[in-house]
C-alpha positions in Angstrom: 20.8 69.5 148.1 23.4 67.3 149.4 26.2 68.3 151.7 29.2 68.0 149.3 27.5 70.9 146.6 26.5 72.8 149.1 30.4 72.6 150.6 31.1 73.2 146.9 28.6 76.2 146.5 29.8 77.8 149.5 34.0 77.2 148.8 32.8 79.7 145.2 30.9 82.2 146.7 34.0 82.7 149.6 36.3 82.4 146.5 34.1 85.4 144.6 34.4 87.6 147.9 38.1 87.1 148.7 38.9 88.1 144.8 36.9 91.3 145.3 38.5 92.1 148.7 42.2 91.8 147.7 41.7 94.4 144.6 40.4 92.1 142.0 38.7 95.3 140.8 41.3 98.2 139.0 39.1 101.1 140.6 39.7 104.4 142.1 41.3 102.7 145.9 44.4 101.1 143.9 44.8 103.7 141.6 45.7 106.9 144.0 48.8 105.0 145.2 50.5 105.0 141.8 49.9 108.1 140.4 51.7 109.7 144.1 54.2 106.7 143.8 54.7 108.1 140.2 54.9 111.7 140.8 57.5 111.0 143.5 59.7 109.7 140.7 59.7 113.2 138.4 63.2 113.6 138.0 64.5 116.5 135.4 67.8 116.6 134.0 69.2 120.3 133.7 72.2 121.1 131.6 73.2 124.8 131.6 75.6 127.2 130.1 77.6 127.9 132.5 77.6 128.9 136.3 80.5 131.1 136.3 77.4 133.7 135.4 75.3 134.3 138.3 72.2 134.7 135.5 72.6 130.6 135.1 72.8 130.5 139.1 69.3 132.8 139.4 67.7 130.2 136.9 68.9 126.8 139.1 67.8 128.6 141.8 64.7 129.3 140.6 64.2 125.8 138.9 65.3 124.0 142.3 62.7 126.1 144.3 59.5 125.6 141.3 60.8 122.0 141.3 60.9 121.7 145.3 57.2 122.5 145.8 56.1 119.9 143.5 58.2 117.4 144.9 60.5 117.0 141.7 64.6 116.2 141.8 66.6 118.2 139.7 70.1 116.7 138.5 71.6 120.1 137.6 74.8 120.0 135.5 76.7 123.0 133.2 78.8 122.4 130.1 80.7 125.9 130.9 80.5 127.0 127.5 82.0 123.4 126.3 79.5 121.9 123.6 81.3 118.2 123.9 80.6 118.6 127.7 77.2 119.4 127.3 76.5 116.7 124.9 77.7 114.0 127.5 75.6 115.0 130.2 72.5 114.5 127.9 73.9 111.1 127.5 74.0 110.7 130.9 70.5 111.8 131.9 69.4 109.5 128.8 70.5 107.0 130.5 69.5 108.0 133.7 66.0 107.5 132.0 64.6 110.9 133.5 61.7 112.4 133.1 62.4 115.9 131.2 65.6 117.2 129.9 66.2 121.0 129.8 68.6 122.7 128.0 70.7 126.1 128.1 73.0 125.4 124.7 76.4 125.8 124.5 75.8 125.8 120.5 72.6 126.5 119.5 73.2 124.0 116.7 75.5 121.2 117.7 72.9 120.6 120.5 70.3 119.5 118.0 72.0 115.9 117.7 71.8 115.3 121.5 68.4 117.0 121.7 67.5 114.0 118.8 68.4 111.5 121.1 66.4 112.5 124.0 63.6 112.4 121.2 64.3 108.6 120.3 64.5 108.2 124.0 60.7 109.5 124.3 62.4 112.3 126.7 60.4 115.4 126.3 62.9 118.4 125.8 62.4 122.1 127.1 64.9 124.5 126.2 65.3 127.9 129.0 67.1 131.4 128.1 68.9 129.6 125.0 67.0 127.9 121.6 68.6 124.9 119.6 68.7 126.4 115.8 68.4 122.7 115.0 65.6 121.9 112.8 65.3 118.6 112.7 65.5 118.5 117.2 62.2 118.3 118.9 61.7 121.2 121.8 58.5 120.7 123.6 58.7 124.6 125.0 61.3 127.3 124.8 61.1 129.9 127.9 63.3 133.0 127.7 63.6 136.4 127.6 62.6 138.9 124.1 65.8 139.0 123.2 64.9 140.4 119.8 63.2 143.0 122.0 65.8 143.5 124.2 68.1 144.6 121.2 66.3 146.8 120.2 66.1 148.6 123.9 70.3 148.2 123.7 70.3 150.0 120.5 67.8 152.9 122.4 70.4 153.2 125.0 73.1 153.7 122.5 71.0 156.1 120.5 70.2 158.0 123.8 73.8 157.6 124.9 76.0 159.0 121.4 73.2 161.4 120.5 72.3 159.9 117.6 75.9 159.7 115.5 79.3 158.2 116.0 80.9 154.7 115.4 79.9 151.6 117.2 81.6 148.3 117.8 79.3 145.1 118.3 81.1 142.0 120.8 78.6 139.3 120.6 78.9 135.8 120.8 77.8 133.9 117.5 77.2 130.6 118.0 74.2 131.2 120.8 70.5 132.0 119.6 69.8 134.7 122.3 73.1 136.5 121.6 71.9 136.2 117.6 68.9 137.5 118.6 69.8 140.3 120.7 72.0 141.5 117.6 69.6 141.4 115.4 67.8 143.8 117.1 70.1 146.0 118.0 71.5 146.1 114.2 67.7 146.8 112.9 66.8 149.5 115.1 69.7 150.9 114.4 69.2 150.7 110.8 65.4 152.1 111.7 67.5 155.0 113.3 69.7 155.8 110.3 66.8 155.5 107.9 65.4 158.2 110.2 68.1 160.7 110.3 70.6 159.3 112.8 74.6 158.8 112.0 75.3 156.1 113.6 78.4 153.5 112.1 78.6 149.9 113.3 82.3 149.4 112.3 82.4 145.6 112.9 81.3 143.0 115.5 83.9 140.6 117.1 83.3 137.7 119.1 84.0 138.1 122.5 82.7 134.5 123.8 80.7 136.1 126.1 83.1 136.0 128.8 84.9 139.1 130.5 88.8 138.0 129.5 88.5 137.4 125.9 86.0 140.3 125.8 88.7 142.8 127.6 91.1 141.1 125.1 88.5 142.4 121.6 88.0 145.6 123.2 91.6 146.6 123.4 91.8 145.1 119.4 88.9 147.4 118.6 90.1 150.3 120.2 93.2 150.4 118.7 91.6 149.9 115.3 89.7 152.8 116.0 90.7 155.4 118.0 87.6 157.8 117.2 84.8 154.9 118.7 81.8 156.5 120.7 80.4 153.2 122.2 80.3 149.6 122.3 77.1 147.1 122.3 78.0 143.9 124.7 76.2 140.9 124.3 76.1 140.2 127.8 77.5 141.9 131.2 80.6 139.8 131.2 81.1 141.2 128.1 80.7 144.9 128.9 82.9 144.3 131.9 85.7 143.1 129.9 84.8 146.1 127.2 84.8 148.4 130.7 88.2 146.9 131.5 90.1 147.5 128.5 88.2 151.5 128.2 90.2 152.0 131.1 93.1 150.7 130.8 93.2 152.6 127.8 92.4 155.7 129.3 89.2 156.7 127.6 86.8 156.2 130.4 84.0 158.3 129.8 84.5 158.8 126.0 83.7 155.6 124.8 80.4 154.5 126.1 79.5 150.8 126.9 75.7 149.2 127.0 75.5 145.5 128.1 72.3 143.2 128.3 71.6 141.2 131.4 71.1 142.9 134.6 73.4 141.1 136.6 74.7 142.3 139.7 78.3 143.2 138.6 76.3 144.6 135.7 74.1 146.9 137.9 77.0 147.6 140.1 78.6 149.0 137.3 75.6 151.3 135.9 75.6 152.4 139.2 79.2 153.6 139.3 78.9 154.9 136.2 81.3 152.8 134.1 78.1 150.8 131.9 75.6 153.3 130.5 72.7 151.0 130.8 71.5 146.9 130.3 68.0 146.1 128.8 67.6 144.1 132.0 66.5 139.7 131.8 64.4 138.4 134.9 66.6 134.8 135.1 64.2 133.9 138.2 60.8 134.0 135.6 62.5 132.0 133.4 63.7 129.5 135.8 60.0 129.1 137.9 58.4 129.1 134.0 60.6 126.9 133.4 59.2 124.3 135.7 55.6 125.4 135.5 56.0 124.4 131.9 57.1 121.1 132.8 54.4 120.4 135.4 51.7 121.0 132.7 52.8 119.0 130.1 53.6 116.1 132.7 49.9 116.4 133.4 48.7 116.7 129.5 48.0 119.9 128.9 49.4 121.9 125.4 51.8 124.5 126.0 53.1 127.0 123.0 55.8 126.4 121.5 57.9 129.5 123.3 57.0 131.7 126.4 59.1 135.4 125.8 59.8 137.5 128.7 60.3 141.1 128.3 63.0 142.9 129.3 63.2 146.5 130.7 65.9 149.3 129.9 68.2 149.6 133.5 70.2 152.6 133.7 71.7 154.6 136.3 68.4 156.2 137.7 67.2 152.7 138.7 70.8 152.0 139.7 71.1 155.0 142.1 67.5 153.8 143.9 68.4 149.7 144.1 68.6 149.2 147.6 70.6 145.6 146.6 73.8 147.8 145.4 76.3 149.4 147.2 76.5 153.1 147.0 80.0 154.4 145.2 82.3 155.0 147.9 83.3 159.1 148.0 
């Protein structure tokens, strides 16, 4: 062989080696980088209801900390109960481009145009304590409480509570799927109650937006309207706060009974000092971590149903009186 194809030989097989060398080859070595590289980049867009309510603020919490261990960035927002708010932040995390959207409604149907969006985006959607009614909005998972369930434990407290007979007023708040939900049940076992032998007479519900002023304000309608009332059904513990308010400004403390839902600290407090009978109690830090969890396994593929309930539990002052988080009533 002559010198100038052996040069020639020689300048190919270095060629062949150097190719190999610099990651020619799409194995295993290059691939670990990008999938961390990738990971690092998980960024979930949160919109909740509100955080005047510390139940929203136990769910960021618990989101934030779930999303902290796996290295993920939350961009938490709130549309405070403001549909058109909450619509505009979806926008925004559209274009942010983010990885996962979840979602607390403000209307559990208005959202379903936003939540379409984030599907033409390719943005997977999880929903947390509050559905979208929507039907033609794709949810990947919804995590919350049995909220059905957990009117049907409100209704057992005001059973317990009236003995059985007596007229109730309802203060929900219509336009959200767990508040739905939570009347639903309340309204069927009372019915299941009646059907039974109980006397109890839901004289109307009123929607009390689920916040404490314009809840104090459809308490004081109702109780004028009906002076001989035995107990009122909140839909959440702002609600029964603002029910509790306008009892007692009324005077009737301890004749007209309140039950809430929720569990929140206020809401304990005031089992504890007697003014709330009892709250089928939510666990907002299980949905939150779930929340996440839920996230994490359909980021790496897996199926997930298409809701994860969690129950609630009937808190009344017993539990109240041996919670070491609340203050004792002062003598």
């Amino acid at each position: 062989m002559t010198a100038k194809p052996l040069i020639l030989l020689l300048a190919l097989l270095f060629a062949g080696l150097w190719t190999a060398g610099c990651g020619g080859d799409s194995g295993t070595p290059s691939a670990q980088p990008s999938e961390k590289t990738a990971a690092s980049r998980v960024v979930i867009g949160v919109s909740l209801l509100t955080l005047a309510n510390p139940f929203f603020k136990d769910i960021e919490k618990a989101m934030r900390e779930a999303g902290a261990e796996r290295g993920y960035e939350l961009i938490v927002t709130a549309g405070e109960l403001d549909p058109a708010k909450q619509k505009n932040q979806v926008d925004d995390f559209i274009v942010k481009k983010v990885s996962a959207i979840v979602l607390c409604p403000c209307d559990s149907k208005s959202i379903g145009t936003s939540i379409q969006q984030a599907n033409k985006a390719g943005i997977p959607v999880f929903t947390a304590d509050i559905a979208c009614l929507a039907k033609d909005a794709r949810v990947v998972c919804h995590i919350a409480t049995d909220n059905l369930g957990g009117g049907r434990l409100g209704a057992k407290a005001v059973l317990e509570a009236t003995g059985g007979t007596g007229k109730v007023a309802i203060i929900d708040h219509p336009i959200v799927e767990s508040c739905i939900l939570r009347m639903k049940g309340f309204t069927e076992e009372i019915e299941k109650a009646n059907a039974a032998g109980a006397r109890i007479q839901i004289v109307g519900r009123w929607p009390g937006m689920g916040a404490k002023d314009e809840s104090f304000r459809k308490a004081e309608d109702i109780l004028q309207a009906h002076g001989d009332l035995k107990a009122i059904f909140a839909c959440n513990d702002p609600t029964a706060l603002g029910a509790v308010a306008a009892i007692e400004k009324a005077g009737k403390r301890g004749s007209v009974i309140v039950v809430g839902f929720d569990g929140m600290p206020e809401g304990k407090q005031a089992i504890r000092d007697g003014k709330i009978y009892a709250d089928p109690i939510q666990f907002p830090d299980k949905i939150g971590r779930q929340t996440i969890e839920a996230i994490a396994k359909y980021l790496a593929g897996d199926e997930l149903p298409k809701e994860i309930l969690i129950d609630t539990r009937l808190y009344r002052k017993a539990d109240a009186d041996k919670d070491p988080t609340l203050e004792k009533k002062a003598a």
